[in-house]
Structures are given as C-alpha cells and as structure tokens.
C-alpha positions as a Markdown table, in Angstrom:
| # | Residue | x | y | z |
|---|---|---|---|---|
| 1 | Unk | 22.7 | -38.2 | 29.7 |
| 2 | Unk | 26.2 | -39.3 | 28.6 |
| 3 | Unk | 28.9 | -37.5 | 27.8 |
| 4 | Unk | 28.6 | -38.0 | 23.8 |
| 5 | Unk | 24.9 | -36.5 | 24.0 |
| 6 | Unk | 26.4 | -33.6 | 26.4 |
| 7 | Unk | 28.5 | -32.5 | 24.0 |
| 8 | Unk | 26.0 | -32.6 | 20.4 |
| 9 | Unk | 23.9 | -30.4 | 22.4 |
| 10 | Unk | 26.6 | -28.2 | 23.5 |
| 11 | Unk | 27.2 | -28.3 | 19.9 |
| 12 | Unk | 24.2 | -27.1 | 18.8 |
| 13 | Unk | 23.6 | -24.9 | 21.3 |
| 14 | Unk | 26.8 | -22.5 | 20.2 |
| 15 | Unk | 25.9 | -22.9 | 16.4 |
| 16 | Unk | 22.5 | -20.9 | 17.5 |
| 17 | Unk | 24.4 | -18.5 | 19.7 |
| 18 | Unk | 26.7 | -17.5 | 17.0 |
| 19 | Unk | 23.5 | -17.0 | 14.3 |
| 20 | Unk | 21.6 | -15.4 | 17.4 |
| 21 | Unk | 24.5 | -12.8 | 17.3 |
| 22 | Unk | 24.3 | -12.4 | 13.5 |
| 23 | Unk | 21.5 | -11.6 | 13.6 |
| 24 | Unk | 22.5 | -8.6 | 15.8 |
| 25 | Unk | 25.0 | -8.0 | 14.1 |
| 26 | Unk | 22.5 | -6.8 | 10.9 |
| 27 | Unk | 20.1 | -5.3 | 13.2 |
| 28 | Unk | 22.2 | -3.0 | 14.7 |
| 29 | Unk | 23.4 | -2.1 | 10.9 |
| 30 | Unk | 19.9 | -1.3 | 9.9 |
| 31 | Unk | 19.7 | 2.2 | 8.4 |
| 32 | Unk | 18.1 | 4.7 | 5.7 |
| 33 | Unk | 18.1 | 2.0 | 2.7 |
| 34 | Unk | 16.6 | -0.4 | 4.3 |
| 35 | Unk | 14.1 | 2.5 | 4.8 |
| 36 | Unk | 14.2 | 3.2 | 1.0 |
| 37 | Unk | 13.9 | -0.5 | 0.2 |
| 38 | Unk | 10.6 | -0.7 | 2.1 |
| 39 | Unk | 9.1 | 2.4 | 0.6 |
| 40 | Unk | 10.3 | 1.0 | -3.0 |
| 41 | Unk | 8.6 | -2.3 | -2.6 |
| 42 | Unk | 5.5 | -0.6 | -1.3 |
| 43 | Unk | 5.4 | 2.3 | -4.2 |
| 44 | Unk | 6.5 | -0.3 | -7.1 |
| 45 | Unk | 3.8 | -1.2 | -9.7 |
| 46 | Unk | 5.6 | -4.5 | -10.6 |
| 47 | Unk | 6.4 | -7.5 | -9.0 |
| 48 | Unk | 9.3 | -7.7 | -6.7 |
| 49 | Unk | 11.8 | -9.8 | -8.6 |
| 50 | Unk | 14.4 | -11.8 | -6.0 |
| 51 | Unk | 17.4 | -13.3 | -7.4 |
| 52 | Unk | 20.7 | -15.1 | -6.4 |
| 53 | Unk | 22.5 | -18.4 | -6.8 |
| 54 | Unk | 22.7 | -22.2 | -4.9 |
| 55 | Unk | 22.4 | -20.8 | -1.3 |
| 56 | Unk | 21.7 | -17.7 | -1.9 |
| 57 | Unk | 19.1 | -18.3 | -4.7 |
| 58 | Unk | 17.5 | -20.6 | -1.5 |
| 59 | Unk | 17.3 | -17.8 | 0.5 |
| 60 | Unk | 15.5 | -15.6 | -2.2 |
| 61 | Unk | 13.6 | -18.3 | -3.1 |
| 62 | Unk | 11.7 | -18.1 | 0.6 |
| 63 | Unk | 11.9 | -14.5 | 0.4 |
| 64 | Unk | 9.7 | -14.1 | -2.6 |
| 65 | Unk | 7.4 | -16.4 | -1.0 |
| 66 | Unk | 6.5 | -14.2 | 2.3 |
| 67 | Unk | 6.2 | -11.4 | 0.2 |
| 68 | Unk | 3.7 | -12.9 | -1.9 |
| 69 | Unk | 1.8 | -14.5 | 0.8 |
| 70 | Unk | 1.1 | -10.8 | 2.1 |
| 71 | Unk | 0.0 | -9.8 | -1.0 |
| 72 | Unk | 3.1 | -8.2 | -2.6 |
| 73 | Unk | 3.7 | -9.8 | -6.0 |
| 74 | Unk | 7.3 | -11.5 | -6.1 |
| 75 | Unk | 8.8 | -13.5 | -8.1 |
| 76 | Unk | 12.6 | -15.4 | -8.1 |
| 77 | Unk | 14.8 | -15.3 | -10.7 |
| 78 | Unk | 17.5 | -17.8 | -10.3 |
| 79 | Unk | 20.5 | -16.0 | -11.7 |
| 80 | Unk | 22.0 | -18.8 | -13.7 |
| 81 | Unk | 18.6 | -19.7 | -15.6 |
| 82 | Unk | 18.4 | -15.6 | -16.2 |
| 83 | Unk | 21.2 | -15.8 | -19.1 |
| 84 | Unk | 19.4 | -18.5 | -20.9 |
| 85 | Unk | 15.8 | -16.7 | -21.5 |
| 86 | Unk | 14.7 | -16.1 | -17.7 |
| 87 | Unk | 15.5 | -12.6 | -18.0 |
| 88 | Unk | 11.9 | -12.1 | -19.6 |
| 89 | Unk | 10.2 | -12.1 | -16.5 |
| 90 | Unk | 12.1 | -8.6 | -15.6 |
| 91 | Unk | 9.9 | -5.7 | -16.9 |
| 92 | Unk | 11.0 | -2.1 | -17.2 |
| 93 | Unk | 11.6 | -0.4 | -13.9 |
| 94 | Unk | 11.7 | -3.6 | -12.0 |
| 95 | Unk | 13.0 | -3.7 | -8.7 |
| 96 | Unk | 15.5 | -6.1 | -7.9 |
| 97 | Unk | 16.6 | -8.0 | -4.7 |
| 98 | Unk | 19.8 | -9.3 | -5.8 |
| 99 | Unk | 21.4 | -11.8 | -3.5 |
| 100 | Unk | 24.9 | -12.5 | -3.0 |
| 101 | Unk | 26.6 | -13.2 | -0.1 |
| 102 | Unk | 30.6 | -12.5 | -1.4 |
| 103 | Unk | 28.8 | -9.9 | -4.2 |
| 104 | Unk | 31.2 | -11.4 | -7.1 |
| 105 | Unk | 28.8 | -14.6 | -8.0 |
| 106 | Unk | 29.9 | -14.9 | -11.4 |
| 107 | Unk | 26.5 | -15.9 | -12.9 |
| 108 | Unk | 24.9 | -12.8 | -11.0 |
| 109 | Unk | 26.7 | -9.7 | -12.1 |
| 110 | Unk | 26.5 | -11.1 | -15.4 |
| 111 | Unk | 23.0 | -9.7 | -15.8 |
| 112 | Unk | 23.5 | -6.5 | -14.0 |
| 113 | Unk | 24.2 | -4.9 | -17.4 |
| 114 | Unk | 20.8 | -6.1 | -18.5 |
| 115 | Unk | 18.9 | -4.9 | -15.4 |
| 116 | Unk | 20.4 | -1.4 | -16.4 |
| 117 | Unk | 19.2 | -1.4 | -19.7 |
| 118 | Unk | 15.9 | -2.4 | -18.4 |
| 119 | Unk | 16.6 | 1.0 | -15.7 |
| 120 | Unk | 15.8 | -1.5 | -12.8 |
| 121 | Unk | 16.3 | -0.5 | -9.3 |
| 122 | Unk | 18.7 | -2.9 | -7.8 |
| 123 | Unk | 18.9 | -3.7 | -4.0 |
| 124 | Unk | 22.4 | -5.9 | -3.3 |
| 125 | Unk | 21.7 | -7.8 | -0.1 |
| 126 | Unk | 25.3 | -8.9 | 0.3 |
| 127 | Unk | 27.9 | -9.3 | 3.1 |
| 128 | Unk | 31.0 | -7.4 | 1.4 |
| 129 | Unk | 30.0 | -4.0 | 1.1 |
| 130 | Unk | 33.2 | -3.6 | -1.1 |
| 131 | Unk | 32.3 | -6.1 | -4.2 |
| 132 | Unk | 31.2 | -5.4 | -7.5 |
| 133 | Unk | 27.4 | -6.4 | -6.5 |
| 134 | Unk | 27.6 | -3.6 | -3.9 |
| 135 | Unk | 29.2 | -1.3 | -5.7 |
| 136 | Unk | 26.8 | -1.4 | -8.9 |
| 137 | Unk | 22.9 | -1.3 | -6.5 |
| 138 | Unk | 21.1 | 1.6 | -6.0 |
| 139 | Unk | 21.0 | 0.5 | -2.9 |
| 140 | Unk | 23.0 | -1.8 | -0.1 |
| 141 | Unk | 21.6 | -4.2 | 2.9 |
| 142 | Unk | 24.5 | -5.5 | 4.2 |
| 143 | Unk | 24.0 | -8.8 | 5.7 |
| 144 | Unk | 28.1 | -9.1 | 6.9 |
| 145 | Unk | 28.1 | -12.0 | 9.5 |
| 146 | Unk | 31.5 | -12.2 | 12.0 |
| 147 | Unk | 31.7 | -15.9 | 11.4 |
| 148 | Unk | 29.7 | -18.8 | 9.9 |
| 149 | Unk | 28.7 | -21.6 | 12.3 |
| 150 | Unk | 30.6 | -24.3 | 11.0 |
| 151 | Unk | 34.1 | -23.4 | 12.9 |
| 152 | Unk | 35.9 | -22.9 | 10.0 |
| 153 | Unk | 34.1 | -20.4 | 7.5 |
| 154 | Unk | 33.0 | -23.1 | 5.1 |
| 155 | Unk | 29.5 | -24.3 | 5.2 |
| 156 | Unk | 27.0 | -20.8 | 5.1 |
| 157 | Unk | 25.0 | -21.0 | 7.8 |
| 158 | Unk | 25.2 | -17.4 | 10.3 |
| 159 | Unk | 25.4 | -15.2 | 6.3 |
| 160 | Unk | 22.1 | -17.4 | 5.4 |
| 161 | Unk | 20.4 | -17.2 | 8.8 |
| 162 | Unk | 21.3 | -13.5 | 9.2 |
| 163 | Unk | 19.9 | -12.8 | 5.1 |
| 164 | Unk | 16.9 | -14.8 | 5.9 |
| 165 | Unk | 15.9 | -12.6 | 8.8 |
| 166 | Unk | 16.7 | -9.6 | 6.6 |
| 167 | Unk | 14.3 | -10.5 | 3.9 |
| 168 | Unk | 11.9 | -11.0 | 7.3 |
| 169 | Unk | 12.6 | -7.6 | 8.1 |
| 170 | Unk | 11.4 | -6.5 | 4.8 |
| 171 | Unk | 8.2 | -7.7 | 4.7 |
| 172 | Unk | 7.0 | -7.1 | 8.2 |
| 173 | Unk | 8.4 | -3.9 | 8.1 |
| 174 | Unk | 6.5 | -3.1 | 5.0 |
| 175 | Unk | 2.9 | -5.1 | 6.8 |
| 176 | Unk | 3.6 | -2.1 | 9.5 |
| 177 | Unk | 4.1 | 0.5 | 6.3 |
| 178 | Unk | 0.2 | -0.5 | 5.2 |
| 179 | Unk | -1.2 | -1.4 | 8.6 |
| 180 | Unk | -1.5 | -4.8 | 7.2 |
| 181 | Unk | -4.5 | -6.7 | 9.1 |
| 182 | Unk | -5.4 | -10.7 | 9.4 |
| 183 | Unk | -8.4 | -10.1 | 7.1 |
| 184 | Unk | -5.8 | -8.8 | 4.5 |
| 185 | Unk | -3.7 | -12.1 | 5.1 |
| 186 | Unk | -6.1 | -14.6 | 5.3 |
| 187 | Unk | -7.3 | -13.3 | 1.5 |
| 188 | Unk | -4.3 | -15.1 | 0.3 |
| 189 | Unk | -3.9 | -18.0 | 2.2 |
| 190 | Unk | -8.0 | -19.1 | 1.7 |
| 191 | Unk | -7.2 | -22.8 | 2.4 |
| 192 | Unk | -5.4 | -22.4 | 5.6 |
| 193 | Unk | -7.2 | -22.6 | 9.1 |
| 194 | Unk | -6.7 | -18.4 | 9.3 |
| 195 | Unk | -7.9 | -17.9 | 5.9 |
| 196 | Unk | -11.3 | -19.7 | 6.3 |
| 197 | Unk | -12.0 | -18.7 | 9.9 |
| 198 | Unk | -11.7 | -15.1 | 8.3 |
| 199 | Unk | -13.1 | -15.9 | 5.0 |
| 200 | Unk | -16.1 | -18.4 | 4.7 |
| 201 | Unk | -19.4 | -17.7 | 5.7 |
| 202 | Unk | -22.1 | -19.6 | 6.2 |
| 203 | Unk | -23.2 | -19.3 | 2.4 |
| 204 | Unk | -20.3 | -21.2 | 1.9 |
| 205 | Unk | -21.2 | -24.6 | 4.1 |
| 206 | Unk | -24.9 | -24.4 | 3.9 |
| 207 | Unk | -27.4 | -26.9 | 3.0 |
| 208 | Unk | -30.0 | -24.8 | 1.1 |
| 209 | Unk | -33.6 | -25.1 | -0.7 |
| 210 | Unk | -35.3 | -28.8 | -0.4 |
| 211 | Unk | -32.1 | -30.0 | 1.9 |
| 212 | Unk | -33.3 | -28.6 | 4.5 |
| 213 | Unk | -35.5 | -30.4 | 6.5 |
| 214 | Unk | -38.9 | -28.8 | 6.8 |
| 215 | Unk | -42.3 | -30.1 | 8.1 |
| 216 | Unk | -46.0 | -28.0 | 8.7 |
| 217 | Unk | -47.1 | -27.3 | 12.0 |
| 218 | Unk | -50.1 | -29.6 | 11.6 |
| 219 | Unk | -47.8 | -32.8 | 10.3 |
| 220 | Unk | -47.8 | -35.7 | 12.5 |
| 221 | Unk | -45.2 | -37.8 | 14.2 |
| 222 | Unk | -45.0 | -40.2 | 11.3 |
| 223 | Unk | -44.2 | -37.1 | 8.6 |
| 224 | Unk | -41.9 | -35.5 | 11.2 |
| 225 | Unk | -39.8 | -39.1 | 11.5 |
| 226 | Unk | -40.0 | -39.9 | 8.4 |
| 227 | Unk | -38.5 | -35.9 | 6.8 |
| 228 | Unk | -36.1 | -36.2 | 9.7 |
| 229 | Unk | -34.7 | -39.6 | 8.6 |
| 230 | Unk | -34.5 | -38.4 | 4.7 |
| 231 | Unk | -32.5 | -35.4 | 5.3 |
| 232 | Unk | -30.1 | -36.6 | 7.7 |
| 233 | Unk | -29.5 | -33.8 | 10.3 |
| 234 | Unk | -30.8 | -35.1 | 13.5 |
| 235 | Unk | -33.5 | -31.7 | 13.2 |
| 236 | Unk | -36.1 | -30.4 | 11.2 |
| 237 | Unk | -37.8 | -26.7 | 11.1 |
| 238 | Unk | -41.4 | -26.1 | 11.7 |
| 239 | Unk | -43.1 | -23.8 | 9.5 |
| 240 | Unk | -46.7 | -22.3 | 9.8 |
| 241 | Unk | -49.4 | -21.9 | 7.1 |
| 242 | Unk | -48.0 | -18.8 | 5.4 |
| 243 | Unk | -44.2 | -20.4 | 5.5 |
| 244 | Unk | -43.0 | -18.6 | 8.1 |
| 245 | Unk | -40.9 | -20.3 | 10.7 |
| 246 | Unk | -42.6 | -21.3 | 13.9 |
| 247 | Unk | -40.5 | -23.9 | 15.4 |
| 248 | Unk | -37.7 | -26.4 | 15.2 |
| 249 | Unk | -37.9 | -30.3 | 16.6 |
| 250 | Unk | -34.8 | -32.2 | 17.6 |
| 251 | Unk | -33.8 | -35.5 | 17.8 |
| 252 | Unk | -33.7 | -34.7 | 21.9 |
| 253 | Unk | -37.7 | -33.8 | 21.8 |
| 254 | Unk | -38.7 | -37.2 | 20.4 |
| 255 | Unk | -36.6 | -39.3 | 22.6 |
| 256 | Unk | -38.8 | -37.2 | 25.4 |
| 257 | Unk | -42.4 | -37.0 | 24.0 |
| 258 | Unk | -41.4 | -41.3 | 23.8 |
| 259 | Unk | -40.3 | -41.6 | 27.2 |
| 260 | Unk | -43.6 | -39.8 | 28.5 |
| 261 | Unk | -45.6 | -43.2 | 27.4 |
| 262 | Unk | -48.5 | -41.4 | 25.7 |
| 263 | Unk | -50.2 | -41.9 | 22.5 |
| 264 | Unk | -47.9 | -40.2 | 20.2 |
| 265 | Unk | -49.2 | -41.0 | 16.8 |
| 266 | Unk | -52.0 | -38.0 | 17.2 |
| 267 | Unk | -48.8 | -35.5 | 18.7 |
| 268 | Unk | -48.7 | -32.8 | 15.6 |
| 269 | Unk | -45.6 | -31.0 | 14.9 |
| 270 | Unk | -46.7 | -28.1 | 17.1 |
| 271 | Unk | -47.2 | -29.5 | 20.3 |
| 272 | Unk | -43.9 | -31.3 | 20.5 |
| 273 | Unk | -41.6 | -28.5 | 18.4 |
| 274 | Unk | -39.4 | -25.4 | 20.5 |
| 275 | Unk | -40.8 | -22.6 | 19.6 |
| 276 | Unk | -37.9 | -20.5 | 19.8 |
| 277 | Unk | -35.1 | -22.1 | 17.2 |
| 278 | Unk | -32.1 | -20.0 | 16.6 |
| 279 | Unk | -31.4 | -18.8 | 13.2 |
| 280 | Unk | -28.4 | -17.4 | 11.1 |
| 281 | Unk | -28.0 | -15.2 | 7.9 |
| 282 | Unk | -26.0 | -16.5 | 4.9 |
| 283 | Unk | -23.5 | -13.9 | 4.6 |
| 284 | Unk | -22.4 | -14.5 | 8.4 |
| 285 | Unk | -19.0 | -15.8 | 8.7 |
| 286 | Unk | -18.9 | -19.5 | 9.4 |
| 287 | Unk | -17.2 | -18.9 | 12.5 |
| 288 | Unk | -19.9 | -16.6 | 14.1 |
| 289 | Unk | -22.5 | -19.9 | 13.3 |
| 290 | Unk | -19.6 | -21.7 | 15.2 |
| 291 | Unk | -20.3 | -20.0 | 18.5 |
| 292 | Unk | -24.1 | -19.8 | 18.4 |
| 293 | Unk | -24.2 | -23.4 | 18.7 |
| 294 | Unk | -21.5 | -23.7 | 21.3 |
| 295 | Unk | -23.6 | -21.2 | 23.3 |
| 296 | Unk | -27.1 | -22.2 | 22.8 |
| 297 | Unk | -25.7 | -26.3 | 22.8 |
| 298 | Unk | -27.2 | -27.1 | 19.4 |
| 299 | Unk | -25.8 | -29.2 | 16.5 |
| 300 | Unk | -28.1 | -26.8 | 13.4 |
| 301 | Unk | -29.1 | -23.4 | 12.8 |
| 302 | Unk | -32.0 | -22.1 | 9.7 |
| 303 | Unk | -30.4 | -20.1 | 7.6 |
| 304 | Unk | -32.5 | -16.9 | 7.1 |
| 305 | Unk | -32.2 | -13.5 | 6.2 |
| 306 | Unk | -35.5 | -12.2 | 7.8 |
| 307 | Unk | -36.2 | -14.8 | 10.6 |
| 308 | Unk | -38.9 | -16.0 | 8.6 |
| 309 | Unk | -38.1 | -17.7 | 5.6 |
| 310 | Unk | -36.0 | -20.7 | 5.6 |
| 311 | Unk | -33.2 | -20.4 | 2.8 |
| 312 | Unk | -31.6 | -23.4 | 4.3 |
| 313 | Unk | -29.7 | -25.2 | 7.4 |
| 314 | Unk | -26.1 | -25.3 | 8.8 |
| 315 | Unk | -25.0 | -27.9 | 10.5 |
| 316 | Unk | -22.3 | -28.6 | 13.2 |
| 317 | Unk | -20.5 | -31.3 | 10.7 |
| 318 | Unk | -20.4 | -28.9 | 8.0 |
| 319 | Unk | -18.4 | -26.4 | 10.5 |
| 320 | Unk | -16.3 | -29.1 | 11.2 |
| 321 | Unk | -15.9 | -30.7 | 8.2 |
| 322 | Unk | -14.2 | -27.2 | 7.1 |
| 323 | Unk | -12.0 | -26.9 | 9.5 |
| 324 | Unk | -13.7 | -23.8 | 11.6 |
| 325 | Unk | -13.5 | -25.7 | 14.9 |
C-alpha cells in the first residue's frame, strides 16, 4: 500500500469517527420528547407526515419510508412543493416531523402558520434549539452535531448522519412500544425473501386438481410412464379404488424395478409404488413443505387436508422458483 492509498483511508476513517461521535452526541441528549414523540406516532390516527428541504427533505424522505415499511402510515411533504398545493395531504390533527437542520429554512417555516390552523402537532428535528423551527414545535429532538465531516462546516454530513439515526431511533423505539414481530413486518414487505418465507403457504405454489399426477393401484407400467411423462414432476401418487391415497412412485423406483431385469410390462402400480408418501396441507407455510423434503430427501409432497384425498402436489422447483430456499 502506498502512501497516497494510506492516507484516503486515513481519510475516511476520521470522517466515520467524527459521525460515530455524533451520533453520541444525540444519544446522550435523548430525553422525555423523544418519549412523547414515540407515544404520539403510536396514538395518532393519521399518517405521519415528514417534511424538510434538499438535505434535509432527503433525510425525511428515508424516514417516512421505515416508518411505513413497519406499518405506520407516513408520508413526505417536501416543504417547497407544500406552498404550491401539497399542503393538502395534511389533515387536521396531523403530526408533523419537520426537519431542519439550522431551523430557519425559509420555505419550511413558511407553512408552520398553516399547520397551526390545521392544530397539527409539530416535532422540529433540528440542530439549533434556539431558531424559529424550535421555538414554534410542540416538541424538540435536537439533532446538534459538534462538527460536520468535511473539515470545514460546509458539506452536511455528521448533522445528516446523526438525523438519520434519529428518525432510526423513532421507529425501532416505537417496534419495541407494540412488541412488533417478523410476522408483523413481513405483511408489508410480501415480495422480499422475509416476507414470503413468513407469508406464502403452500396454497400459494401448488399444483392442484388434474396437475397432479395420479394413477390407480391396478395401472400398469405403460399408464404409470406415460401420466409421469405428461405431468412433468418426476412423481406420481397412487390412489386405491375409493380414491384414497395408497402410494407414491418416483422416478428412483423405475430406474430400480429396470435394473432388476424382470418382465416389467405385467408390474402394476402397486407392487412397485412406496407405500408410505409424505403429504402436506394447503394452508402450511411454504417453508414448512421446504423442510419436509430436505428431511425425508424428496423433490414432491400430495397436498391433502385429510391424508386421503389428493387436492394437489408441491414440488421442490415451485419452492425454489419462489425464493423459499
């Protein structure tokens, strides 16, 4: 490593010290409105609204975001669209995350008159604790930083890191509030790996009615081959004379009735099937189907709700195709 690279890492390295410290800094400062703030978000009956301005508004932007994907409605206001018809999206008794970092962003206190007329609750997360902002919330987070990263107090980047982690604060704090669970999460994030390892069931993936392979006990090799090849699963169920399922036959089983060089065109379904296949109900989650193959080292499971009736067949593909392993 030469001295050049020494010295960008060294670089770096103090620019996440001092935001390491801000971050401190507003910890440390934490006290009975951000207490207040929680218990607001949690008791309101509207949405969180979260506005600010160019870094700021940035900031709010992401923090509206985790709050909704816990499942507390937000939404962000950016405060210079707000004069020009966006204030509609306030409704009466609002709550209001209003984000400043100096508290005197001209487009910002603007609107406060409007927010009062509306009798809004407004939270200033701000890092002067003296400016108009501050001095007209109902209630204060201060998010005052010692210095910004840059070396000279220019670019925000400690005040930003150090509001971001407050807005953080918020919404876990509030998760702990309503002893928020990964089932409650996963309800609003359905397409990611969480939300349908906790969501889908096998309802979801399953092949059901006349896709699932399914042969008598008294068909032959030839009937067995040729429902096997038409449905495309490597499998198909055995079921007795009343419908009931007896039996499945693999892929596996034919390669070894074959390799025992008998005459297998009088073989009947029956005599070459397992008489113990593994089954599944529909409203089982997806991932439960998951492990029953990995146990039992099979690629389909009959769908059932009584053991008897087949409703239909998973298969390891579908599982995968979905994303549960």
């Amino acid at each position: 490593m030469d001295q050049k690279d020494t010295e960008i890492i060294a670089a770096g390295q103090r620019v996440l010290d001092i935001e390491s410290r801000s971050i401190l800094q507003v910890r440390d400062r934490l006290g009975e409105d951000f207490a207040h703030v929680v218990r607001k978000i949690d008791a309101s009956e509207s949405p969180l609204i979260v506005t600010g301005l160019g870094k700021s508004g940035i900031i709010g932007s992401k923090i509206a975001a985790t709050f909704s994907s816990i499942g507390i409605p937000a939404l962000f206001l950016h405060a210079a669209e707000a004069s020009h018809g966006d204030l509609g999206i306030i409704a009466k008794h609002s709550l209001v995350l209003a984000i400043s970092n100096s508290g005197e962003t001209e487009e910002l206190i603007k609107i406060l008159p409007a927010m009062g007329r509306l009798n809004c609750t407004l939270v200033a997360m701000t890092g002067n604790a003296n400016s108009t902002l501050a001095q007209r919330s109902d209630f204060l987070l201060n998010t005052s930083v010692d210095e910004e990263a840059c070396g000279k107090d220019l670019v925000p980047t400690s005040s930003t890191t150090a509001t971001l982690a407050l807005g953080d604060a918020l919404a876990m704090a509030l998760l702990a509030l309503r002893g928020f669970k990964e089932e409650d999460f996963a309800v609003n994030h359905p397409g990611g790996s969480l939300g349908k390892k906790l969501l889908m069931t096998v309802n979801d993936l399953m092949h059901a009615g006349s896709a699932a392979p399914i042969v008598s006990e008294q068909a032959d090799i030839f009937a067995v081959l040729k429902e096997m090849s038409a449905k495309r699963f490597g499998t198909t169920f055995v079921v007795s004379e009343n419908g009931d399922l007896s039996g499945v036959i693999t892929d596996g089983d034919l390669r070894r009735l074959i390799e025992k060089k008998q005459d297998i065109s009088r073989v009947l379904a029956r005599e070459m099937m397992g008489s113990r296949p593994k089954t599944i109900q529909r409203d089982n989650l997806a991932t439960k189907a998951a492990f029953l193959m990995e146990q039992h080292s099979i690629t389909a499971l009959a769908v059932t709700e009584d053991g008897k009736k087949i409703e239909g067949i998973l298969h390891l593909h579908d599982l995968l195709k979905a994303g549960i392993i």
